[in-house]
N, C-alpha and C positions, 0 to 999 in steps of 0.2 A: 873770542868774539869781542870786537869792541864795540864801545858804546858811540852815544853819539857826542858826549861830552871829549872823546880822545877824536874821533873824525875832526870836531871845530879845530881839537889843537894842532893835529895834524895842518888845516888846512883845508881838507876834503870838505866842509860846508863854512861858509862864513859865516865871522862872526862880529861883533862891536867890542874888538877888543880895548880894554881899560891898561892892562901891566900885565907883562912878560916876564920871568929867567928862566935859569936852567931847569925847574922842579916845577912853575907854577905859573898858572896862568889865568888871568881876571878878565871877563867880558861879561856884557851889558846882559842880563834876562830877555828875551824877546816877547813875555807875559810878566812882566815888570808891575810888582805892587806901588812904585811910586818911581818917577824921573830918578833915574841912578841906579834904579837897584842892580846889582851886579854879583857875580856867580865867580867864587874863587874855586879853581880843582886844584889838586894835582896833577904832573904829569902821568906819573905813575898811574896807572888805574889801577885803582880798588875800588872794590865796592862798598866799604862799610870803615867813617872814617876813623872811627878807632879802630883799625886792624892798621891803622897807618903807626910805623916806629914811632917811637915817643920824640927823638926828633925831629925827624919829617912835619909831623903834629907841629910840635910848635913851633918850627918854622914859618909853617902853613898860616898858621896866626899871629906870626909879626907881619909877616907878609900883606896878609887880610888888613891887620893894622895900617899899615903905609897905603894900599889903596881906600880904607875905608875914612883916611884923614884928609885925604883928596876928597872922594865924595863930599863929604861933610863942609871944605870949603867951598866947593864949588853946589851945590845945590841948596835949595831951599828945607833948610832941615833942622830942628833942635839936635837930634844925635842921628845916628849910625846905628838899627839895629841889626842884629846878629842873630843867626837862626840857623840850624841844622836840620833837616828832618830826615832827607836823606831814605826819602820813601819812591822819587819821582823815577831815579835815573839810578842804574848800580855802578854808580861812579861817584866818590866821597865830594863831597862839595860844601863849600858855608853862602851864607846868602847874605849878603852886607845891604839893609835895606834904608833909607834917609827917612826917618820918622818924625812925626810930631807930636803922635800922641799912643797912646798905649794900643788902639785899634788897628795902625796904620801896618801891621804886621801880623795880620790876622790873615793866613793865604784863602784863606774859604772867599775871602768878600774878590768882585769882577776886578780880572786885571785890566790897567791900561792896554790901550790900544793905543800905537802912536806909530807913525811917518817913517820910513826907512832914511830920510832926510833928518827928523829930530831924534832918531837913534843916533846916527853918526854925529850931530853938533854935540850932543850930552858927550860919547864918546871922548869924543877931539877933547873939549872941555876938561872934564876929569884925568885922560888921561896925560893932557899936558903939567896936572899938579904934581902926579908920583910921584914920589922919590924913590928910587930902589937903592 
């Protein structure tokens, strides 16, 4: 069964992608705690991200790295946080979100609501910094 995080990669639902390669792939949250927040998986599905090999793992988080220093330049943010919970979807995933303050990454509190128009500009935006 897959999920719905391998249908976006596939392509079967769209999505606001941020950064592509072979193993991994970064798009936009579409219940975004803040302008940026973005959703690394793997290709691979798993469900539970340490069942991921130890290098996959931290792969996955250099990776996260390079799009989450994109974010961080392009958006309005002191840092970049990082979050696992890994309750929503059974597909391993990290959540790079652009913070200010120690609140700003609390998921309980309403998520934005925004524009299929200022999905795509955040998009374009961040994802023209990548570097892979």
């Amino acid at each position: 069964m897959s999920t719905i995080f391998t249908k976006i990669i596939a392509g079967d639902i769209p999505s606001y992608k941020i950064a592509e390669d072979d193993r991994f792939y970064a798009f936009l949250d579409i219940n975004p705690l803040a302008k940026g927040h973005t959703l690394v998986v793997p290709k691979l599905e798993t469900d539970y991200l340490f069942d991921l090999e130890d290098n996959l793992l931290g792969d996955m988080l250099v990776f996260s790295k390079k799009v989450a220093l994109a974010i961080d330049k392009m958006m309005d943010c002191k840092r970049v946080g990082i979050a696992v919970l890994g309750l929503e979807v059974p597909h391993a995933h990290i959540h790079l979100v652009p913070i200010n303050g120690l609140h700003d990454i609390e998921f309980s509190k309403p998520k934005l609501q925004l524009e299929k128009k200022e999905f795509e500009e955040i998009a374009e935006i961040i994802s023209k910094e990548v570097e892979l």
